[in-house]
FIVEXVEX-779250 format. One record per residue (C-alpha): x, y, z. Coordinates in nm, 3 decimals, padded with zeros to 5 digits. Layout:
FIVEXVEX-779250
u: X; v: Y; w: Z
...
***
This chain:
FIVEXVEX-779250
u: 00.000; v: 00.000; w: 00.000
u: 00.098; v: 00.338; w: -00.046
u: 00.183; v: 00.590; w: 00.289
u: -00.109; v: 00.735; w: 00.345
u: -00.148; v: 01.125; w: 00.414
u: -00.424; v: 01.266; w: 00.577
u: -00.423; v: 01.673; w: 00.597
u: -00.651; v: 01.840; w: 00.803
u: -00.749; v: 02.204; w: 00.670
u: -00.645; v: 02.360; w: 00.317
u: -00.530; v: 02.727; w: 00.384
u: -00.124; v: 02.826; w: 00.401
u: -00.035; v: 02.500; w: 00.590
u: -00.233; v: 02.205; w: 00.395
u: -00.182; v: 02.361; w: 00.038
u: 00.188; v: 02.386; w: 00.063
u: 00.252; v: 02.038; w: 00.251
u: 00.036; v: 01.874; w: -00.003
u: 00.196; v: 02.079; w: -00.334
u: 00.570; v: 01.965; w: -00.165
u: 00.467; v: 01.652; w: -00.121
u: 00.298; v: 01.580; w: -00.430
u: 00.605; v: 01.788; w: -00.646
u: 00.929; v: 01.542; w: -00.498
u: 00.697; v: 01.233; w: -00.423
u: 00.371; v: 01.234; w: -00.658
u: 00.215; v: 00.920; w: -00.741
u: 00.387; v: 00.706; w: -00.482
u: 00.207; v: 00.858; w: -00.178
u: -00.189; v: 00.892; w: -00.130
u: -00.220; v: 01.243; w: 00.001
u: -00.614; v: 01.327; w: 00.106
u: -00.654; v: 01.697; w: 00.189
u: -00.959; v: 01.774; w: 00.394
u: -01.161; v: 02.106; w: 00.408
u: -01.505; v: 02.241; w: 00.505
u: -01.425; v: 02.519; w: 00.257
u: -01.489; v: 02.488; w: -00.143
u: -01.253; v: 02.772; w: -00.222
u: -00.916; v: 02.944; w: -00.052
u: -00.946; v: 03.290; w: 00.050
u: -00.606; v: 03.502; w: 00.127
u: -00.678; v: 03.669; w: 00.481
u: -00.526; v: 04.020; w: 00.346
u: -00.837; v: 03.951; w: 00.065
u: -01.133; v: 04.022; w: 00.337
u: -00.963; v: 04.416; w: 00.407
u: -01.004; v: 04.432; w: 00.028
u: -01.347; v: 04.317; w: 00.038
u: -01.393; v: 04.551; w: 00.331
u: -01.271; v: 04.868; w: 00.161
u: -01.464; v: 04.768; w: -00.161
u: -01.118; v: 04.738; w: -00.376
u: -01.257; v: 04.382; w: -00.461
u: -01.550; v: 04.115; w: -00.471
u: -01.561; v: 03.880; w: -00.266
u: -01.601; v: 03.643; w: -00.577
u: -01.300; v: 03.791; w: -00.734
u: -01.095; v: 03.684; w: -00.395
u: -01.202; v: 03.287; w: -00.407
u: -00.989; v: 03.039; w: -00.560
u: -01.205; v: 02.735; w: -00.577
u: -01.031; v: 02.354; w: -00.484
u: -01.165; v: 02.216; w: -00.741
u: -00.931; v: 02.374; w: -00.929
u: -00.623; v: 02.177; w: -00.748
u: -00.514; v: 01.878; w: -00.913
u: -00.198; v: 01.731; w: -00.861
u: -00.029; v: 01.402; w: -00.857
u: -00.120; v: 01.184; w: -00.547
u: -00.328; v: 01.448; w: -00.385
u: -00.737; v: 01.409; w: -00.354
u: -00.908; v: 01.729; w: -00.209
u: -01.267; v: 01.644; w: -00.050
u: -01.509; v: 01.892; w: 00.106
u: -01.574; v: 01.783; w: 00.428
u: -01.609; v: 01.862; w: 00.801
u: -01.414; v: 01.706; w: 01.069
u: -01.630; v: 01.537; w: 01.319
u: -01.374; v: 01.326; w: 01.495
u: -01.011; v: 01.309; w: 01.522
u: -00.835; v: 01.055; w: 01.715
u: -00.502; v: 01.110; w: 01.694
u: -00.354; v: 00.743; w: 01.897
u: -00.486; v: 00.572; w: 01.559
u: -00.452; v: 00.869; w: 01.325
u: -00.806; v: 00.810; w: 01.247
u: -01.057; v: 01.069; w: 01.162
u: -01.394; v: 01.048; w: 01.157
u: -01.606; v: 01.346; w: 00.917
u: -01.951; v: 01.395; w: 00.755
u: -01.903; v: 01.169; w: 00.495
u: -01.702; v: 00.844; w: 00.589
u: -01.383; v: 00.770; w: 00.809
u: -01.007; v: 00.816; w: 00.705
u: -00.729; v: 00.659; w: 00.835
u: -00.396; v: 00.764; w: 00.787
u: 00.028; v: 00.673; w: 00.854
u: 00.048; v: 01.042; w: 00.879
u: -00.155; v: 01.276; w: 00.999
u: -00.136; v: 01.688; w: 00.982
u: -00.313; v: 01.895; w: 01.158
u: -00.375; v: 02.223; w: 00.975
u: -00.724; v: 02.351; w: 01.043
u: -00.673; v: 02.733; w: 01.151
u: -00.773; v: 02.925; w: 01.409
u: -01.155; v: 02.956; w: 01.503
u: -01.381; v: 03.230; w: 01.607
u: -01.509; v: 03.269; w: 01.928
u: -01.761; v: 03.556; w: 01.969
u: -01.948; v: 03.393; w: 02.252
u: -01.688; v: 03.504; w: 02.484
u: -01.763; v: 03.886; w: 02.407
u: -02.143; v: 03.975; w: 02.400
u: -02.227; v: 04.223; w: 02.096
u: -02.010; v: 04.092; w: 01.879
u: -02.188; v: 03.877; w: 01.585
u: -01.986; v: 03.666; w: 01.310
u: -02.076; v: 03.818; w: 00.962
u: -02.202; v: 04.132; w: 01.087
u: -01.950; v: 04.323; w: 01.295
u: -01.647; v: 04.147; w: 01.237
u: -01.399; v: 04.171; w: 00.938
u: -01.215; v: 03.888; w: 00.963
u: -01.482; v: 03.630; w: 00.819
u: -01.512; v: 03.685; w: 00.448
u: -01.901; v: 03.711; w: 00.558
u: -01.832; v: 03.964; w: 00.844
u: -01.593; v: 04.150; w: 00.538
u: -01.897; v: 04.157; w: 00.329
u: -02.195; v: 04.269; w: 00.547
u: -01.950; v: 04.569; w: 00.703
u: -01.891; v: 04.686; w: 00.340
u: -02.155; v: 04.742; w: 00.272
u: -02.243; v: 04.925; w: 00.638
u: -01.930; v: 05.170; w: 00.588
u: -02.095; v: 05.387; w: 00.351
u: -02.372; v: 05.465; w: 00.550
u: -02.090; v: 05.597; w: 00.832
u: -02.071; v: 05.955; w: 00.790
u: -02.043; v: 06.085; w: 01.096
u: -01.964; v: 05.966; w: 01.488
u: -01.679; v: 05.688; w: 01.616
u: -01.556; v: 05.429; w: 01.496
u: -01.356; v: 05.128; w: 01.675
u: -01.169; v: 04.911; w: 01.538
u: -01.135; v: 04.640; w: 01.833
u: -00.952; v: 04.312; w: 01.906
u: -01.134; v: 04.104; w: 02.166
u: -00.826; v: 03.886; w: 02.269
u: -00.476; v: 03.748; w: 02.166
u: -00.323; v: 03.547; w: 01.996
u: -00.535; v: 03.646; w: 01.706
u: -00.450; v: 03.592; w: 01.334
u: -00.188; v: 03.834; w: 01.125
u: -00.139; v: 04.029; w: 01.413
u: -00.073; v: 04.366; w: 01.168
u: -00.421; v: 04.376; w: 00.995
u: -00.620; v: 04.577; w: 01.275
u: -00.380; v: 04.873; w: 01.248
u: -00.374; v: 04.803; w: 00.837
u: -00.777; v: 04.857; w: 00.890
u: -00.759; v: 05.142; w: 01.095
u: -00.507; v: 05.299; w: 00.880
u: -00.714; v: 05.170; w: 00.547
u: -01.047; v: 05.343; w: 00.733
u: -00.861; v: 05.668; w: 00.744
u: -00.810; v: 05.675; w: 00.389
u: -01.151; v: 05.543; w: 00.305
u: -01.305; v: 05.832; w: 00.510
u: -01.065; v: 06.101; w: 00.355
u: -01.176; v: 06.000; w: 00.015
u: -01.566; v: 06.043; w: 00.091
u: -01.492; v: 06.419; w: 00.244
u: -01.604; v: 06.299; w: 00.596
u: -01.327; v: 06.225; w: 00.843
u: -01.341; v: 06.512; w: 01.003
u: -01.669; v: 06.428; w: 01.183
u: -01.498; v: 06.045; w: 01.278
u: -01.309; v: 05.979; w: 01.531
u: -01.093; v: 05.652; w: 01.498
u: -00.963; v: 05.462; w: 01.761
u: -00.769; v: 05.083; w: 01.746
u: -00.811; v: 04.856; w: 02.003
u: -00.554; v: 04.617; w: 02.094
u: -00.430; v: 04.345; w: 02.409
u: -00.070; v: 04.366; w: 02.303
u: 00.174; v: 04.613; w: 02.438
u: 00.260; v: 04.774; w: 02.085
u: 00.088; v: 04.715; w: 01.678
u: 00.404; v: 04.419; w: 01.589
u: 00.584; v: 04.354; w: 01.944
u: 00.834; v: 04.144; w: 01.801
u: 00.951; v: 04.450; w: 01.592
u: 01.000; v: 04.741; w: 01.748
u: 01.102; v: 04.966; w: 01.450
u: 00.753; v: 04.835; w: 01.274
u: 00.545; v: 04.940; w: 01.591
u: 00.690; v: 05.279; w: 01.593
u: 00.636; v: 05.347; w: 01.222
u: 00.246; v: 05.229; w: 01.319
u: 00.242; v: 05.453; w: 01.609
u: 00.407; v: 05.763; w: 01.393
u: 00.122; v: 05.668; w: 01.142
u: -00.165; v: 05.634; w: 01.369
u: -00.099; v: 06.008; w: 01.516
u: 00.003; v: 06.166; w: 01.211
u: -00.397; v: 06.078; w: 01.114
u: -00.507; v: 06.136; w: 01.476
u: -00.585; v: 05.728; w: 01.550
u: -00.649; v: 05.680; w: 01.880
u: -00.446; v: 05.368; w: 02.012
u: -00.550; v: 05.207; w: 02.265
u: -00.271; v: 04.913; w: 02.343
u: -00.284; v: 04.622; w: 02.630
u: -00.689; v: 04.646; w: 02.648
u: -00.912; v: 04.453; w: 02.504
u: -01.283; v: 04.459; w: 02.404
u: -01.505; v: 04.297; w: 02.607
u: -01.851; v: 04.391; w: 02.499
u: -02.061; v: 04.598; w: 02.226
u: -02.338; v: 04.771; w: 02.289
u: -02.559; v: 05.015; w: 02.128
u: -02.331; v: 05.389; w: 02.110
u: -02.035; v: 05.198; w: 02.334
u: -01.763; v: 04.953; w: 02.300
u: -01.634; v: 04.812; w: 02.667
u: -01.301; v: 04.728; w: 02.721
u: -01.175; v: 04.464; w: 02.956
u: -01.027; v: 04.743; w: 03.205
u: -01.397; v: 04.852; w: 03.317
u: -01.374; v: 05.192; w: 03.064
u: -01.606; v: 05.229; w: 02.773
u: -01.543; v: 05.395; w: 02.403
u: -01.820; v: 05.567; w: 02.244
u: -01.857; v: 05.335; w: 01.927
u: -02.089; v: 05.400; w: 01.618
u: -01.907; v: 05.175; w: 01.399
u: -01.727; v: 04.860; w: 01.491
u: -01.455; v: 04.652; w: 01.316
u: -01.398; v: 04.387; w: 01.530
u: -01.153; v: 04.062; w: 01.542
u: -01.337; v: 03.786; w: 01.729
u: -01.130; v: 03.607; w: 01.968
u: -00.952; v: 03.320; w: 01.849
u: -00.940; v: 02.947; w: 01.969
u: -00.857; v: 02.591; w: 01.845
u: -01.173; v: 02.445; w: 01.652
u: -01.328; v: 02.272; w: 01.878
u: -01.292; v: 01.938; w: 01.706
u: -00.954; v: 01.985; w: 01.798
u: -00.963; v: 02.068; w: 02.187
u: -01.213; v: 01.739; w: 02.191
u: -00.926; v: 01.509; w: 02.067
u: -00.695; v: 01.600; w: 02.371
u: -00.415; v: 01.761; w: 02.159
u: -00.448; v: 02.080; w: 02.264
u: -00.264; v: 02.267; w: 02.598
u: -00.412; v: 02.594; w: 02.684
u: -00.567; v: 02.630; w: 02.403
u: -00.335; v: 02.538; w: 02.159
u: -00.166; v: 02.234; w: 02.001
u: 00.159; v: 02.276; w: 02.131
u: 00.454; v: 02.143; w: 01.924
u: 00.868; v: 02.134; w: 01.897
u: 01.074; v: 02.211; w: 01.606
u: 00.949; v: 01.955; w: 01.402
u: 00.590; v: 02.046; w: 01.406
u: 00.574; v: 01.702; w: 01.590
u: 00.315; v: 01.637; w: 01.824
u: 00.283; v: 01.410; w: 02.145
u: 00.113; v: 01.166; w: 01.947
u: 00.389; v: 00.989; w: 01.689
u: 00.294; v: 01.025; w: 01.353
u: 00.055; v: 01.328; w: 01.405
u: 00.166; v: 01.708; w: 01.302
u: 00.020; v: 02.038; w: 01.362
u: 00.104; v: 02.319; w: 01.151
u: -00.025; v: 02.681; w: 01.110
u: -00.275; v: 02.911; w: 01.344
u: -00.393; v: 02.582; w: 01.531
u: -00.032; v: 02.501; w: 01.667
u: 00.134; v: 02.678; w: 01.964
u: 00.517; v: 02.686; w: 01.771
u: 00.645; v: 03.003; w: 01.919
u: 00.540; v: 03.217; w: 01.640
u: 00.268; v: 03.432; w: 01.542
u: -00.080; v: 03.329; w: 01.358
u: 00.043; v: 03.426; w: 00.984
u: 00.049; v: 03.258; w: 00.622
u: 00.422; v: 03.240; w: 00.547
u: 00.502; v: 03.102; w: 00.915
u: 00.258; v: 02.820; w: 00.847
u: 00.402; v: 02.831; w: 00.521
u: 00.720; v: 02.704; w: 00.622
u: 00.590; v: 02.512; w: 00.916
u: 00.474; v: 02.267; w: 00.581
u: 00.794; v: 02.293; w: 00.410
u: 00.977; v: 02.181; w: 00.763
u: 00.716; v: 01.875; w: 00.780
u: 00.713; v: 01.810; w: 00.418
u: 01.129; v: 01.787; w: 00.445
u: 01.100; v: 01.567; w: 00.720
u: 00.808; v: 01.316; w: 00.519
u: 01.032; v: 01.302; w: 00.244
u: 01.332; v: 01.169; w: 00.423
u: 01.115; v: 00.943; w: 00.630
u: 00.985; v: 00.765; w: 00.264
u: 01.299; v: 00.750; w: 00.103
u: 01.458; v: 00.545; w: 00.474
u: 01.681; v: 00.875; w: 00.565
u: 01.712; v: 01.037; w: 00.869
u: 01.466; v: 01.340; w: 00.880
u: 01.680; v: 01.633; w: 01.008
u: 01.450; v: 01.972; w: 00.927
u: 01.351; v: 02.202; w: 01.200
u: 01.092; v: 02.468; w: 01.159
u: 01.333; v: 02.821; w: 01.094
u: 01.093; v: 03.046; w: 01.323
u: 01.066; v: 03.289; w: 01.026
u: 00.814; v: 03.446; w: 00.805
u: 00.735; v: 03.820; w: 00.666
u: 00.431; v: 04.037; w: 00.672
u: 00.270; v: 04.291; w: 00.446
u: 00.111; v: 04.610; w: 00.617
u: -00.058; v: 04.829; w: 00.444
u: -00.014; v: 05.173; w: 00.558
u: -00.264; v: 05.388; w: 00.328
u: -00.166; v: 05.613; w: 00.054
u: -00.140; v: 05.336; w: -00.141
u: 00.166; v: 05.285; w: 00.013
u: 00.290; v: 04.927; w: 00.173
u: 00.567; v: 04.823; w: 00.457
u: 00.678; v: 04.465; w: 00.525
u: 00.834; v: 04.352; w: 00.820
u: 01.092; v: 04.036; w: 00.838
u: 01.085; v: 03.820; w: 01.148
u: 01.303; v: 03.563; w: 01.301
u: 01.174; v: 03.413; w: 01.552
u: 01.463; v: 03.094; w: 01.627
u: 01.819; v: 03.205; w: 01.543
u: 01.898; v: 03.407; w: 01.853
u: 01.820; v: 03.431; w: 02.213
u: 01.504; v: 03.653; w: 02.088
u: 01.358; v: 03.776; w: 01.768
u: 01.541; v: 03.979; w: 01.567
u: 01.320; v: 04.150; w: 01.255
u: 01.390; v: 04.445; w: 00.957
u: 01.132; v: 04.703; w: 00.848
u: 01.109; v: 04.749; w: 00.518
u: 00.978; v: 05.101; w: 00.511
u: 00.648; v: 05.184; w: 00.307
u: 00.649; v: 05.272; w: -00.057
u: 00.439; v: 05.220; w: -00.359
u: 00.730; v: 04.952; w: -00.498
u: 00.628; v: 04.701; w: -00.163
u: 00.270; v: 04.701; w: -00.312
u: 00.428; v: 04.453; w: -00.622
u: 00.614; v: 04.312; w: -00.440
u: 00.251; v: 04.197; w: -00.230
u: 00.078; v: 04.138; w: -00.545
u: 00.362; v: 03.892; w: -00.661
u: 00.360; v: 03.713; w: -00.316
u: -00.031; v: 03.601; w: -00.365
u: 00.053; v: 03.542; w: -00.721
u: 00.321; v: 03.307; w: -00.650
u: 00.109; v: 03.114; w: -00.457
u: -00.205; v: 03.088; w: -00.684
u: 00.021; v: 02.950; w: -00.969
u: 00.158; v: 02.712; w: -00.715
u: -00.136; v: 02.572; w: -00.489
u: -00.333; v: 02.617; w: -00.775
u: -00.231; v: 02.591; w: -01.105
u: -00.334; v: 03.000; w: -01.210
***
């Protein structure tokens, strides 16, 4: 029989383990990808949906699209995962696998902060992205809060990118000077891990008079008022909020999660042999973000490879991964992070300019050709 390859989830993680797999190994393995999902969304896509610059069908790249040798891609949901057997139980059969990934995300939990409602006053579902897109033009006048209601969250940059990106949109309409803005956040600074990028946020954030609001968090909405987690209260007309984040529950129900979080070494290994986690579900010491799942996969798909060919695997995740921020004016920064090399992370700024902007466009184009053939 062939090594069988069961991947949980098909965003950065899944795609680029099963396109590494399938490029060195192909035919000779049995890779089944499995996603809720029918289509691939890039998160920076739903602040583009947001700010109308596109559709939201413009943004989707549909699986069915993915075909490559050795890899099947079936919509599904995970029921059931039991990771001693690396068996997994969904909606439409069981799988059972030699290997088995863990890649399904981070999910939203909005029951932990009353007022706030997927797809209405969130923006980072592709629902939430659409419903408030169509609310901003009605905001003409009052305050607006762009909130996060806990940490970790996802891409830890796009809440200032939206603030910054709402500044804009209300200069262009003729009516910022009746908003006030303010940006929400439980960290101590916009990027922590780079202090040169959190000081270009903060120079950008009062050069457009952003409130910023840092270690507090948003623990309720209610009608005219946003309440933070420190008992004081913003007046709040418009909210942009980022639900707080937690393992999918599938996952916390399998017992591979600690505190929350699937925690995991260098290898992306987990406690159970044979069974990875890569991506937003795995505590690995670095943030929620695309390219650090990204080469999470590549460390685990190094590691597969040796295993199949009898060598000894020897890759170790690198800690390292860069971020776009969009800073307005059409103008884009990017920050570089290493998480692993030193006794703590070390990161460049890459200041912003119109240039970084194809240099962003590239990145997702990159990856469509690769994950998916366009």
């Amino acid at each position: 029989m062939k090594p069988r390859v069961l991947i949980l989830g098909a965003g950065f993680g899944g795609l680029e383990l099963s396109t590494s797999l399938s490029e060195v190994l192909g035919e000779s393995l049995e890779i089944t990808v499995i996603d809720k999902s029918d289509a691939f969304v890039f998160g920076f896509s739903k602040l583009d949906i947001l700010f109308g610059r596109q559709t939201a069908a413009a943004v989707r790249l549909p699986y069915a699209g993915v075909a490559k040798p050795g890899v099947k891609l079936r919509r599904e949901t995970v029921t059931a995962i039991d990771p001693a057997a690396r068996r997994v139980t969904t909606d439409a059969g069981t799988h059972e696998a030699d290997v088995l990934v863990i890649a399904l995300g981070a999910d939203y939990d909005v029951s932990r902060t009353p007022g706030i409602t997927l797809g209405e006053n969130e923006f980072y579902s592709v629902p939430g992205a659409i419903h408030l897109s169509g609310v901003l033009p009605g905001f003409k006048k009052g305050h607006a809060v762009v909130g996060v209601c806990g940490a970790p969250y996802k891409c830890p940059p796009a809440p200032s990118e939206c603030a910054l990106m709402l500044h804009d949109y209300l200069v262009q309409r003729g009516v910022r000077g009746d908003c006030r803005i303010a940006l929400v956040n439980p960290m101590s600074s916009p990027v922590p891990p780079s202090p040169d990028t959190s000081r270009a946020l903060m120079a950008a954030f009062a050069e457009r008079g952003i409130e910023y609001l840092p270690g507090r968090k948003v623990a309720a909405v209610e009608p005219g008022r946003a309440l933070l987690d420190d008992g004081s209260a913003l007046p709040c007309d418009l909210f942009l909020g980022v639900p707080k984040n937690r393992a999918p529950e599938v996952v916390v129900a399998s017992g591979l999660t600690e505190d929350g979080w699937v925690p995991v070494g260098r290898t992306l290994e987990t406690k159970f042999p044979g069974v990875y986690a890569i991506g937003d579900v795995a505590n690995s010491g670095t943030p929620k973000a695309g390219l650090f799942a990204e080469n999470a996969a590549k460390t685990v798909a190094a590691n597969l490879i040796a295993r199949f060919r009898h060598e000894e695997p020897a890759a170790k995740n690198p800690g390292t991964g860069s971020c776009y921020i969009e800073f307005g004016g059409d103008r884009i920064a990017r920050v570089d992070i290493d998480f692993f090399s030193g006794p703590k992370p070390t990161s460049a700024f890459h200041e912003p300019s119109t240039a970084l902007r194809a240099d962003k466009r590239a990145f997702g184009s990159i990856r469509r050709a690769r994950w998916f053939g366009r």
